[in-house]
N, C-alpha and C positions, 0 to 999 in steps of 0.2 A: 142706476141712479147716480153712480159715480164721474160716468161720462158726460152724464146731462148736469151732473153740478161742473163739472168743468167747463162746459158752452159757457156758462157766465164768468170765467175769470179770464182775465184780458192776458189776449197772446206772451205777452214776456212776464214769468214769474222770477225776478230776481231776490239771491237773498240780501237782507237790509246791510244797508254799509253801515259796521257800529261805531267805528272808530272815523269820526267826519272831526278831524282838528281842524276849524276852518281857518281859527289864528295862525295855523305854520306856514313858515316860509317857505313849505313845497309842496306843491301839488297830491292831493292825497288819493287820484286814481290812477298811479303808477305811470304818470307819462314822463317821457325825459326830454331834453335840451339835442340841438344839434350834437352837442358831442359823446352822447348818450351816457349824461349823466342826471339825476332827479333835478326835475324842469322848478325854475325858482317861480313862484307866482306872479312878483312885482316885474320879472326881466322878460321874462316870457309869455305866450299865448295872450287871450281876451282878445281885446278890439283892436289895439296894435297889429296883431298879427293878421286876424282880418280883411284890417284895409287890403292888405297886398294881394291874398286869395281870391278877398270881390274883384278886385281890379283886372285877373286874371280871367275870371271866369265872364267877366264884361269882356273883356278883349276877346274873348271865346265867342261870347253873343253874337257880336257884332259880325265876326269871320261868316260864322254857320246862318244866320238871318238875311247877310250879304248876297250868298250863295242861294240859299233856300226861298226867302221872299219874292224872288222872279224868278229862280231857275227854269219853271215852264215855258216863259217867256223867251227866253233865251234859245232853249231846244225848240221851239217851233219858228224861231225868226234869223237866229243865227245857223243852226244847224239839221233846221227846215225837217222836223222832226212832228207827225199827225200829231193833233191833241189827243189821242188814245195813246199813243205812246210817250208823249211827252208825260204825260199825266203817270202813268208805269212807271217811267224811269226815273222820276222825282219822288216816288213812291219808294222806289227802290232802293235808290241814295241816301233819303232818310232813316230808312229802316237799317241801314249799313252805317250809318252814322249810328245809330240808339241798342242797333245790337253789339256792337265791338267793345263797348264798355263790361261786357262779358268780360274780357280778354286784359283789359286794364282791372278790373274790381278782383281777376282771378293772381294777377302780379302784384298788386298792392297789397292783399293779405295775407300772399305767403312767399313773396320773396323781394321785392324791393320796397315796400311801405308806401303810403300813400303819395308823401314828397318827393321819392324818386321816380316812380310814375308819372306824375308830371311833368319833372325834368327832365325826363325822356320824350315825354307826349310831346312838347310843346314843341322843340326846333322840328318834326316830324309834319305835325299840320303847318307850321310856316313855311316850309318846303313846298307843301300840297298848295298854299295860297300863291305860293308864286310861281307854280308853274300855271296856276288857272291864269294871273296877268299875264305871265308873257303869250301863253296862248291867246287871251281876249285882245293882247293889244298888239300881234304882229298881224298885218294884211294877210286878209282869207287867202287872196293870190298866191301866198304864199306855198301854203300847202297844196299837195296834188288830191286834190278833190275834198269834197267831205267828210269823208271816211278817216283821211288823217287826223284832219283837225279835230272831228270826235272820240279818235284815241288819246291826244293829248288834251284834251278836255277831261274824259273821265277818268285818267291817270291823276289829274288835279283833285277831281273830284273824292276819289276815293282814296287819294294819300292826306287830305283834309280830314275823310272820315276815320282814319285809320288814326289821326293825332287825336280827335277824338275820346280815342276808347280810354286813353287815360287821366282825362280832363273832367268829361261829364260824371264818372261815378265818386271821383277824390277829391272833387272843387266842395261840394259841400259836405261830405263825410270829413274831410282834413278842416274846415273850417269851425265844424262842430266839437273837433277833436281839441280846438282852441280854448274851450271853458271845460273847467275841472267841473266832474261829473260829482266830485264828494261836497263841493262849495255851493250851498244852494242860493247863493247873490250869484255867481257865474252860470247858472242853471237859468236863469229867470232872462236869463242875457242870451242864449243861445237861443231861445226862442224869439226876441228879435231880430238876430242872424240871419233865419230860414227867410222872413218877413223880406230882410234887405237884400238876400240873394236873390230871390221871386223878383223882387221890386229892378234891380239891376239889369238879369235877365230879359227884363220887359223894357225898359231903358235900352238897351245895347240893340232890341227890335225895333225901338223905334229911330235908332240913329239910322238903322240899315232903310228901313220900311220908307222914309221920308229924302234925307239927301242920297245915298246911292243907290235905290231905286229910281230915284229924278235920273241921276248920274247915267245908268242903265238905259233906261227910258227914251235918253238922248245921245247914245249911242258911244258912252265913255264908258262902255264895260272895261277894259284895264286898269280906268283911273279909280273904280267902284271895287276892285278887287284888289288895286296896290294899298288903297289906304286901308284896311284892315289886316293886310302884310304886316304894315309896318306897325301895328299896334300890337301884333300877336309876337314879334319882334322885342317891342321896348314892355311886354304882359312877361316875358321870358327872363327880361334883365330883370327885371323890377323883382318878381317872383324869388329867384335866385340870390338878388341882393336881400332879402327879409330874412334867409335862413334863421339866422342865430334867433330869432325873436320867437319861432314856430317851435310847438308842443310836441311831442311826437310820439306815438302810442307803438309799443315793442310787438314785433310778429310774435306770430304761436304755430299752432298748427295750422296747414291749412288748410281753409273749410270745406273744400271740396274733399278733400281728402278724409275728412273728418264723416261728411256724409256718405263717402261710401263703404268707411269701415261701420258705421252703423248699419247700414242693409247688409253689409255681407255678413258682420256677427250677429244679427239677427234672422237672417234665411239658415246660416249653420244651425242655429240652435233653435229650430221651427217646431222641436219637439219638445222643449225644454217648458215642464209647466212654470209661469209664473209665481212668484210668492205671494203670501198672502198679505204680508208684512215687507212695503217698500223701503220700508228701513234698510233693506236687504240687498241691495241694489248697489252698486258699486258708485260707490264717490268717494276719492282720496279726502282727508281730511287736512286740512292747514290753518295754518294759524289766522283767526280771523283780524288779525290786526295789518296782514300781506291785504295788499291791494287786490291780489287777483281770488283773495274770496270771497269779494264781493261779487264775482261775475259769476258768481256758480248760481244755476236756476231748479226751483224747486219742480220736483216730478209732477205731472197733472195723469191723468186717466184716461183721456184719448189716444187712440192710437197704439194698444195694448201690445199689439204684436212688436211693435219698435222696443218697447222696455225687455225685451230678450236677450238684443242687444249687452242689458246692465245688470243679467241676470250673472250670479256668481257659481258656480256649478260645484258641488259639492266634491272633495275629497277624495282620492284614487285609494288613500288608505289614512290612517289616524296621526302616520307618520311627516304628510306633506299636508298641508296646508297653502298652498301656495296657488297663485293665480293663472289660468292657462299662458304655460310658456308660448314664445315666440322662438322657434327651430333657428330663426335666420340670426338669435344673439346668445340661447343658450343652446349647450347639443349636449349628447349621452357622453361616458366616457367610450361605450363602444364605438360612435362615429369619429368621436379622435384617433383610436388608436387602429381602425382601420385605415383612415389615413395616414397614421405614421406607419403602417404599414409598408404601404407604397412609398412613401419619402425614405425609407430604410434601403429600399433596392437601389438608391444611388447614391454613387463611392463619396466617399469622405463627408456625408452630412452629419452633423450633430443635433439633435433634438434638444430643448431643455424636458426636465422633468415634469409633468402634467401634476398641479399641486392638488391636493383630496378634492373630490366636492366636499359643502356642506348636507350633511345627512339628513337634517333638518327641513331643506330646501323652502327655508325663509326669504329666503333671495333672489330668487328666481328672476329675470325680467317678466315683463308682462304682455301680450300680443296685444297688440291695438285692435287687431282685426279677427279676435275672439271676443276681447271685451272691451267695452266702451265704456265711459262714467253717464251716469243718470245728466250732467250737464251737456254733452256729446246726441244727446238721443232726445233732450227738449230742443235743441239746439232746431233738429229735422222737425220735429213736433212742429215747431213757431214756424218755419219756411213752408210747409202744408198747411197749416193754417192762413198762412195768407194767400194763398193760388183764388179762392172767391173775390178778394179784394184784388188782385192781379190782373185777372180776368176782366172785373169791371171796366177797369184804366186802359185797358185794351180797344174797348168800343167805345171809352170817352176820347182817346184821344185819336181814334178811326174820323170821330165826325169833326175833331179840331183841325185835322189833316186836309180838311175839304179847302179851307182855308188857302190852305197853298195850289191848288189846284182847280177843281170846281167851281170857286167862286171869283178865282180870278178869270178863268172862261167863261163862263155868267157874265161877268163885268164889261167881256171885250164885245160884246153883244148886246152890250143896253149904251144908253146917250149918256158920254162922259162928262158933256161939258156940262158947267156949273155958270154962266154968267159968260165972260172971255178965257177960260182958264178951263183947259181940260184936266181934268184928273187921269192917272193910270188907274187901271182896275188892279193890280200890285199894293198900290200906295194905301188902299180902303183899309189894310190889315194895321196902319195908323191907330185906327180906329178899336179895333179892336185891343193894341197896345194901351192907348189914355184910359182905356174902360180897365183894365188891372192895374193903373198908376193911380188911379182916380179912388178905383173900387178898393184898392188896398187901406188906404186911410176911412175911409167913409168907413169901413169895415173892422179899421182898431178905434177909432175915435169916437165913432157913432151906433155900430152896431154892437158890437160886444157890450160895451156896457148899458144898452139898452136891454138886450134879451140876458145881459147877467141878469139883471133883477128877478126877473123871472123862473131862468132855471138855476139859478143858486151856481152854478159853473163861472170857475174863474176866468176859463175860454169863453163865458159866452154857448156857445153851440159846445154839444159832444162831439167828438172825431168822426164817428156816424153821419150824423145829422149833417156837419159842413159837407161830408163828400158828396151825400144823397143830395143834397140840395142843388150841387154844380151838378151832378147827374142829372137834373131832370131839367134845371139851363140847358143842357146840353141838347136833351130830345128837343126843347122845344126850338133852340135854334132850326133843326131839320125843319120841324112842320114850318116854322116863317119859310126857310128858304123853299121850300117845297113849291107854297101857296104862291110865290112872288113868281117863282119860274111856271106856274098855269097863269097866273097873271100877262107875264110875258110871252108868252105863246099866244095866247090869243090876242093880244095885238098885235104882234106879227103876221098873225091868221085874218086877221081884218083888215090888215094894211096891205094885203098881199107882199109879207115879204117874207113868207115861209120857204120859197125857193130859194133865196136871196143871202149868204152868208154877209148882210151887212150889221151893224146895228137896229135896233127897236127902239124907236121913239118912249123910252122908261128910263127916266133919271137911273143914274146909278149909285144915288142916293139912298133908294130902298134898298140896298146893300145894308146900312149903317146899321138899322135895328140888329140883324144877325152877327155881325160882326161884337155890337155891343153884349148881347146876351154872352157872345161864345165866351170873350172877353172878363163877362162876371161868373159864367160857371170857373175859370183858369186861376180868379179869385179864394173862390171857396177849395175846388178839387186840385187845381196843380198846388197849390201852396201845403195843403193837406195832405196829399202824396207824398213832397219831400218829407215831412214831419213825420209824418206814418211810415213811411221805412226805414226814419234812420232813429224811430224811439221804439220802434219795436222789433229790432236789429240786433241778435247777439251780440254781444261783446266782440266777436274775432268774425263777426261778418257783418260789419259795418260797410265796407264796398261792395260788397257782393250784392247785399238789399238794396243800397246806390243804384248800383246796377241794374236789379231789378225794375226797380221804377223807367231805368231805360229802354229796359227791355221791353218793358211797354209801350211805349211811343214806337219802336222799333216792331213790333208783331204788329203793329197798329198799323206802321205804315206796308207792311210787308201782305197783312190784310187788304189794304185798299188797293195793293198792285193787282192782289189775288182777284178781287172784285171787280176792276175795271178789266179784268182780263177776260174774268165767267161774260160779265156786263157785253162785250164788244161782240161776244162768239153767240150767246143764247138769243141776243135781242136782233140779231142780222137773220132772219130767217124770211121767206117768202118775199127779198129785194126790198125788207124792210131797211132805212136808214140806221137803224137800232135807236137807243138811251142816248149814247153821246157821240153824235157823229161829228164831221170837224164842221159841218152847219150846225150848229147848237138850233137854228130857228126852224130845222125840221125833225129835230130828234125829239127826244121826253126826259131830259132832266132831273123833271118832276118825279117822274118814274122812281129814279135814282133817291132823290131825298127823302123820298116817302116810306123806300125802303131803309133806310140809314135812320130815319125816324122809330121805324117798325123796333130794329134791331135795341136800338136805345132804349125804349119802354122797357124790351124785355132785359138789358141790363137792368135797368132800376128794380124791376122785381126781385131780380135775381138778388140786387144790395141786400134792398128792404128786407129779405128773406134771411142773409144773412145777418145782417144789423140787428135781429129781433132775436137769434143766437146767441150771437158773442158782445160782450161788453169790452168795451175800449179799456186800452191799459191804463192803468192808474198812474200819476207822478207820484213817487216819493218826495 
């Protein structure tokens, strides 16, 4: 009964902050000032500090959308690359871009913090962008075949992804770190923040999606790649110049480290019964008026075997009372004086005198990696609890990915033009940007405080409910695209030009609807992702959930490589063309969305299943 009253308490149990002076003039959840001293609230962090973080993470946009919004294009025109493979390696890149943020979320929490992470990231990917220009912009002639120019192409490629890694998980984890978590007027504020980062985000796609996709399109790939150079350039100065004004939350342990001393103290003590009385559980006590006792989280009842971990082991005799020692900081007086032993055999050393132990052994140090505190072992609790929510974001953002791939092959295969005016099938992802500039406001303005009345939520929707919703946006995009590409086939089929790799007389207009849907689930679910891992976020793994969230986009696209790979090999059998051959007008497409449709529903079950479980964390 205990477990199942836990399903209803929302993943992060923190204990309450009692002391919230919100009149003082320093910050009351322990962040400090560049010089690391207690951050003043008037001088430092809020919206000031802000501006320069979005600014950066805009110039970030702009780079990766640059890049990503036609890359396919570019591998099948510049470096004559099938659509099966193009589609892979765009796959591939992205997923390399969304998983290295692993690697920056694992430096920012336990050795350079989140500001010098970036400070590092940033001249790293402006490196990466300028060797992509000078590659784009010397003559092909130049290099001895293709093969070079594709080495210095994905050398660009993945030194961009690699700046990356510490951009995407500390752009918005450091920005949120700007409002005092004890001030609830700064609390109210950070929830706009997420809003304006989404909003930016979307902003910096659409600078990419419209002028240097043109740029692109008409064959000034150098000029489409210097100018987001130079932005990631003056995102660097800018950044650096804002120091003094930014908050900055002090490292601890770090949390990888943190999780694997809790599995290994609890597989040691596999046989250790539980108490009956969680009071019993080891958690150091401090003063609750220190900042960091507010980040201590209460025990819940899931996951029983992990509390073994924080189990205290009783007593070797009435004499010690002390904690399982750690060998590597305390030792016997036997293993000293063995080793003075051996230091004895050589001439002229002096020893000092070994002074008493304490008899008592009140003192002991304590192993980390015997015992953990009860906040160390929820810490793992809340990161398993979110793997169902993880998992979802995984096949939501598999069918946002088609986006840069599938649908701009779709598009090179229907009638562009509009009047006198061709469109690029690249550029339609427009579309899908103005549907979350658009959809963001209709959505604070209009929607929230219409469904407030209703369900009493000061959000409007619960954290559930918004994600569920863009989930099944989500599916339904597939079934349009699905229906559009049997649509398109059969005029092809009746026009005779199913032989024919040319266009299909089908506007590429009926794009827009799917682009729009995909565009208002990224409303509901991408905005809801950032907020969802970084409020249910331990205290000392605020990047690493960052991260998280990347990591999903990243398995997302590392999924769609896997899929276009099964796709090419199982669907080519009996000299069939297969799902996506580089004739789209003799393959089945259709095939392809219907399954990516399939997959989708069965996320949504999967939420809903979940959502009916667990209740979302509460704000204080």
């Amino acid at each position: 009964m205990e477990a199942a009253a836990d399903e209803e308490r929302p993943l992060l149990h923190l204990q309450p902050l009692l002391n919230q002076d919100v009149g003082s003039e320093y910050t009351s959840d322990g962040s400090v000032d560049i010089n690391n001293q207690p951050a003043l609230k008037h001088n430092t962090g809020n919206w000031r500090a802000c501006y320069m973080i979005l600014g950066v993470e805009f110039c970030e946009c702009v780079a990766f959308f640059a890049i990503a919004s036609n890359l396919v294009t570019y591998l099948t025109t510049v470096l004559h690359e099938s659509k099966v493979a193009a589609a892979r390696d765009v796959s591939a890149w992205v997923g390399a871009c969304f998983l290295a943020p692993l690697i920056g979320a694992f430096l920012a929490d336990t050795y350079l913090g989140r500001y010098w992470t970036m400070v590092v990231s940033l001249p790293v990917y402006t490196i990466g962008m300028l060797v992509l220009t000078v590659s784009a912009s010397v003559p092909t002639s130049y290099y001895h075949g293709d093969v070079h120019h594709a080495v210095v192409v994905y050398l660009g490629l993945y030194l961009a992804g690699l700046g990356s890694a510490g951009i995407k998980p500390c752009a918005s984890a450091f920005g949120a770190d700007q409002f005092d978590s004890g001030d609830l007027t700064e609390l109210e504020k950070k929830g706009s923040f997420f809003n304006w980062y989404y909003f930016l985000l979307n902003l910096g796609s659409l600078l990419s999606s419209t002028l240097l996709v043109w740029l692109q399109d008409n064959g000034w790939w150098g000029l489409s790649f210097a100018i987001p150079t130079v932005l990631m350039a003056l995102g660097l100065a800018v950044f650096v110049g804002g120091s003094r004004v930014y908050r900055f939350r002090k490292l601890r342990a770090s949390p990888f480290t943190s999780i694997c001393q809790v599995l290994v103290a609890a597989i040691r003590k596999w046989h250790v019964q539980l108490p009956d009385d969680i009071s019993s559980l080891y958690e150091p006590t401090s003063s609750s008026s220190a900042p960091e006792s507010s980040h201590n989280i209460q025990h819940t009842n899931q996951f029983r075997f992990l509390d073994k971990a924080a189990a205290v082991l009783p007593p070797l005799d009435k004499t010690c009372t002390a904690l399982p020692m750690c060998s590597w900081s305390f030792c016997t007086v036997t293993q000293v004086e063995e080793l003075k032993i051996l230091l004895r055999m050589l001439p002229n050393l002096r020893l000092p005198v070994l002074p008493p132990l304490d008899k008592t052994c009140t003192a002991l140090p304590m192993c980390s990696w015997s015992l953990c505190t009860v906040t160390q072992v929820e810490e793992l609790k809340i990161l398993l609890r979110m793997l169902p929510v993880w998992a979802s974001f995984v096949i939501f953002y598999s069918v946002a990915g088609q986006s840069a791939s599938t649908f701009i092959e779709q598009g090179m295969v229907m009638d562009n033009h509009v009047g006198q005016f061709a469109i690029p099938p690249a550029s339609l992802s427009i579309v899908n940007v103005f549907s979350v500039l658009i959809g963001v406001f209709i959505y604070e303005s209009v929607l929230v405080p219409l469904v407030r009345r209703y369900t009493g939520k000061a959000k409007g929707f619960s954290q559930t409910q918004r994600l569920g919703i863009g989930f099944a946006l989500s599916m339904l995009t597939m079934v349009y695209s699905a229906m559009l590409e049997m649509k398109r086939l059969a005029i092809a089929q009746a026009s005779g030009l199913a032989d024919q790799n040319v266009p299909v007389p089908v506007s590429i207009l009926w794009q827009v609807p799917a682009y729009v849907m995909q565009g208002t689930a990224g409303v509901f679910t991408g905005i809801g992702m950032v907020e969802f891992f970084y409020d249910e976020a331990p205290y000392t793994m605020k990047s690493l959930c960052a991260a998280f969230s990347q990591l999903a986009v990243a398995s997302a696209a590392y999924f769609n490589a896997l899929v276009f790979s099964v796709v090419a090999v199982a669907t080519k059998h009996g000299g069939a063309p297969g799902w996506i051959p580089d004739n789209l007008n003799e393959g089945h497409l259709d095939y392809f969305f219907w399954m990516m449709a399939a997959l989708s529903l069965l996320n949504l079950a999967q939420f809903v299943h979940y959502s009916m479980r667990h209740r979302e964390k509460t704000t204080s």
